[in-house]
N, C-alpha and C positions, 0 to 999 in steps of 0.2 A: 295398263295398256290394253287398248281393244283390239277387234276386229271388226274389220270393215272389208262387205263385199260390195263389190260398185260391177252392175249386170249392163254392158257396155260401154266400148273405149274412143267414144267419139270425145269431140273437146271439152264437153261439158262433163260428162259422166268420168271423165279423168281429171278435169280440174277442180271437180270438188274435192278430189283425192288429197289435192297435194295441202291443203291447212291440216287434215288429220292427220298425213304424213311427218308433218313440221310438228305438231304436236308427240312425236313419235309413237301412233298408232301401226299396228299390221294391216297394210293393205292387200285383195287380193283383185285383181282387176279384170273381168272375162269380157272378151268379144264377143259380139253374135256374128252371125255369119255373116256381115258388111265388113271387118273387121279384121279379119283374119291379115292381113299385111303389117296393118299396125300392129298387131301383137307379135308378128312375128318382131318387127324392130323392135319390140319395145324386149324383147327376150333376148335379141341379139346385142343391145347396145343401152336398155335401159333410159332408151330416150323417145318422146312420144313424137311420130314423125311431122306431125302437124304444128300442136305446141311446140316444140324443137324445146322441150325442158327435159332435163334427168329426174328420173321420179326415184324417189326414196322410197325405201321398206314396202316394195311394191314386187307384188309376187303375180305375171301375167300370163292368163291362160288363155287357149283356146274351148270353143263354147262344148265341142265335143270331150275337153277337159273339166268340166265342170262337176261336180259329184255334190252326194247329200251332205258329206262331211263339210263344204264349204260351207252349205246351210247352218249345220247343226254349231258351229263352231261361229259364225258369224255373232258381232254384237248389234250389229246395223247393217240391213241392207237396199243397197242404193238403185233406184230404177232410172236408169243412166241411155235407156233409147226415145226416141223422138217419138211423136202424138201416132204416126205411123206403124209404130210397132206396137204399140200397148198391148194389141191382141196378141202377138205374139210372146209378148213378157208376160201375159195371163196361163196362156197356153206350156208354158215354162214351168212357172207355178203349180201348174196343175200335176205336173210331173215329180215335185220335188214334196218335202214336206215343210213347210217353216210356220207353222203355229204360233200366235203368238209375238212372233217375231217384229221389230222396229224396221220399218222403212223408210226413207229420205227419199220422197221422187222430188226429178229435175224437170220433167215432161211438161209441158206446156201445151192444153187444149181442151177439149167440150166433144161435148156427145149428145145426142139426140138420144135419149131414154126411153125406157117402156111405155112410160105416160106420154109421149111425146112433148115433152118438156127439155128445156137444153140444160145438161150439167154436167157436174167437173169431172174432169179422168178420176179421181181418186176414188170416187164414188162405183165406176165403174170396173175399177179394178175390185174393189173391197165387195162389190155385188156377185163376181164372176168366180174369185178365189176360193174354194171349197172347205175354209177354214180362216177362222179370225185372226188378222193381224191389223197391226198400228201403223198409219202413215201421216209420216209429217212431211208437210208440203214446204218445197224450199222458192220464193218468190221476190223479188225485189232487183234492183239494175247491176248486172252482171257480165262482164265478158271474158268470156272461157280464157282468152289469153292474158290477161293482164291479174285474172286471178292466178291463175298456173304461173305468173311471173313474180306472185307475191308482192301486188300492187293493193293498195287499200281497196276491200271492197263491204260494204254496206249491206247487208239483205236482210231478210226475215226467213224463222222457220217457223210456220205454223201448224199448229195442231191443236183441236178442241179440248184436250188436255193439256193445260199450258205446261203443268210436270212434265210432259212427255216431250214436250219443245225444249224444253227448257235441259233436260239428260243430253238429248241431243246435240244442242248447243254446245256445250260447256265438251265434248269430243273437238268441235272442229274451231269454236271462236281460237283466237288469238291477235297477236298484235295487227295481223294486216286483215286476218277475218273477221270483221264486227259483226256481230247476229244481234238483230231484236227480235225476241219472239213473242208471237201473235197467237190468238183463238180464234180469225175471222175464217175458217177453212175457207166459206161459199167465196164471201169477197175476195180473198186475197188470189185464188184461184183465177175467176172471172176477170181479175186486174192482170193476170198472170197470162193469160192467153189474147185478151182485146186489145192491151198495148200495142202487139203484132198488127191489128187490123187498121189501129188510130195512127198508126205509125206510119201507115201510107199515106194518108191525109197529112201528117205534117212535115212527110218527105214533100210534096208536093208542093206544099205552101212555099216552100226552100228555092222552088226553082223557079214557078208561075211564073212571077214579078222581075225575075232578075236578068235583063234581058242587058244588061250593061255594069250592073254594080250589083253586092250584096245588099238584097232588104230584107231587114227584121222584121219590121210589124206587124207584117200578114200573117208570119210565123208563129210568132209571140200569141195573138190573137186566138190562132189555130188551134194552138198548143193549148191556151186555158179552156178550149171548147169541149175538145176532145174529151178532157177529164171530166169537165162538168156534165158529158153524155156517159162517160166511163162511170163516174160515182151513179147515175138515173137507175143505169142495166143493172148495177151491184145492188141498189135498193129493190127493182125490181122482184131479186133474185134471192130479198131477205139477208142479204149481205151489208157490212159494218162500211157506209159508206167516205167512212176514214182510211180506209184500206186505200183507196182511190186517190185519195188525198197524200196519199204515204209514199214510202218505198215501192211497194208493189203497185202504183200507179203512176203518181209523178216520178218516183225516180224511174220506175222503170222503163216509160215513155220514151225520158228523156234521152236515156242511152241508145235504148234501141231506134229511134228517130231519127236519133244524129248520126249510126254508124251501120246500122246491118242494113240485110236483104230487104227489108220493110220498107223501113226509110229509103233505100234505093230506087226501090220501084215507084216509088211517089215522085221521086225526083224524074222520073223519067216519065210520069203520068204527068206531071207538071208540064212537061216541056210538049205536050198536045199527042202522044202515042198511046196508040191503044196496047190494052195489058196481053194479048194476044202475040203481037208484035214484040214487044218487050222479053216476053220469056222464047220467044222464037230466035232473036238475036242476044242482043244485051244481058241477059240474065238466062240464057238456056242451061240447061243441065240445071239448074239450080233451086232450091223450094222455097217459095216465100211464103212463111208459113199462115202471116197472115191474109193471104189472096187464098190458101189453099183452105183455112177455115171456113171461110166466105162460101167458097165453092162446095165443100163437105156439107153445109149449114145451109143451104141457099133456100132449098125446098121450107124445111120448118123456120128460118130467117123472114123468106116474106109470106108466111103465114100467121107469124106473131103480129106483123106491120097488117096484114090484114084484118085482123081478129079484133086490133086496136091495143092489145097486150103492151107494143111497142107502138108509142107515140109520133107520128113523121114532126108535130111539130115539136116535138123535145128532144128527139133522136136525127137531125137533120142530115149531120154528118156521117151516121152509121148508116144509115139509107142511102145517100150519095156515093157511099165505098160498098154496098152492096151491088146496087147498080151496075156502076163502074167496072167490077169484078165478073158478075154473072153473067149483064149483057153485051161484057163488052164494047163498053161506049165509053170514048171519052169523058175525062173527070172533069165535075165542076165543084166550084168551091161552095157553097151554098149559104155564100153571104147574106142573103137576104133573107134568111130562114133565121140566124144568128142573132 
């Protein structure tokens, strides 16, 4: 039996909880300070107010409950907050001691480096940490609820140490958890956060055309472009451009296209609204995380396109969703680039 600490209780960072649960591992689950409500439900009644699941062998605290001992006793620990807080979950670290230790992030996003080069959170974290530890990156199509409801779901853990994917794994696979593990860290990563971005392009595609009836084919179209510019960035970036090709690309596209915030906002781009507008009404209070990449990225985004780094004629669609994003200008589909 392990231990498993998972370092935020938002839906993800508790639903990867629940297959090591089922597996009947000890979970300890901590809030950060966004959080605090949910743990209290989840202390009062053992149910996650979001998920609306009961969690199993789950012990929840608050962040000011948190101690070294959670560290030192921990077998695996989970970096369970959004691309937003990273810095904050470094800054956490900085405080605690866990040497050595196994991490699973869930985090999905890029950073603008020392070199001024774009690269993956983990690299970021493992730069800033004041002591060596191990993280395997968890990537492929997944939604928080239907995992937490123990519905089949498909991913990958990656880590350049395939033994170290592979320990990992074999905690949380089981009958509805199927893990393949991977070595592609750069790819699978870069697959792991651009989906978000391509996912507005094929929300888009969704609506454009459909001015009376559902049409596929602009869709369909969209959809194998998006990847075939998805796999370009992954080579670029000396990343396994099968990753793209995989789970952490097509599947993950796929899901997120057809049902989050991404894909949303494309629908809604589709339909001739500026992105402006859209988060003002339609999607207010809300983060699209792939429009807010764009926006984090803009400055070194169109300096790659300048440089020639990033090609307009190979990367059409990642340019037209830069655009779109930055300046604020209605989307076009860029068929003729295609």
């Amino acid at each position: 039996m392990a231990k498993i600490l998972s370092i935020g209780a938002g839906v993800m960072g508790t639903a990867i909880t629940v297959p090591a649960a089922k597996n009947d591992h000890d979970i300890t689950l901590i809030g950060t300070h966004l959080d605090t409500e949910i743990i209290q439900s989840i202390k009062d009644t053992n149910i996650h107010p979001i998920l609306n699941v009961k969690l199993k062998n789950t012990n929840a605290k608050q962040i000011d409950e948190l101690s070294q001992s959670d560290f030192d006793e921990a077998d695996v620990i989970i970096i369970g907050v959004s691309s937003a807080g990273v810095n904050w979950y470094i800054d956490l670290l900085k405080k605690f001691k866990a040497q050595d230790k196994k991490f699973l992030i869930i985090t999905k996003g890029l950073f603008i480096n020392d070199e001024n080069s774009i690269d993956i959170l983990p690299n970021k974290i493992l730069n800033s940490v004041p002591y060596p530890i191990d993280i395997t990156a968890v990537a492929g199509p997944c939604k928080a609820i239907e995992l937490a409801q123990q519905y089949i779901t498909n991913i990958c853990f990656i880590n350049q140490n395939i033994e170290s994917a592979n320990s990992l794994a074999a905690l949380f696979k089981n009958e509805f958890y199927i893990i393949e593990t991977l070595t592609d860290f750069v790819g699978g990563e870069f697959c792991a956060a651009l989906k978000n971005v391509f996912s507005i392009m094929v929300g888009c595609s969704q609506t454009c055309y459909n001015d009376q009836v559902k049409i596929y084919n602009p869709e369909s179209g969209i959809f194998t472009h998006c990847i075939k510019e998805l796999a370009q960035i992954v080579k670029l970036h000396q990343g396994d451009i099968s990753s793209a090709y995989g789970l952490p690309g097509v599947g993950d596209l796929h899901v997120t296209s057809g049902t989050g915030r991404n894909g949303t906002l494309g629908k809604y781009l589709g339909e001739g609204k500026l992105y402006s507008s859209i988060m003002k009404n339609e999607l207010l209070g809300q983060t699209v995380e792939g429009a807010q990449l764009i926006l984090d990225l803009q400055v070194a985004l169109n300096e790659k396109f300048e440089s020639g780094f990033f090609d307009k004629s190979k990367l059409p669609i990642f340019y037209e969703l830069i655009q779109t994003i930055s300046k604020d200008k209605k989307i076009h589909i860029p068929w003729e680039n295609l």
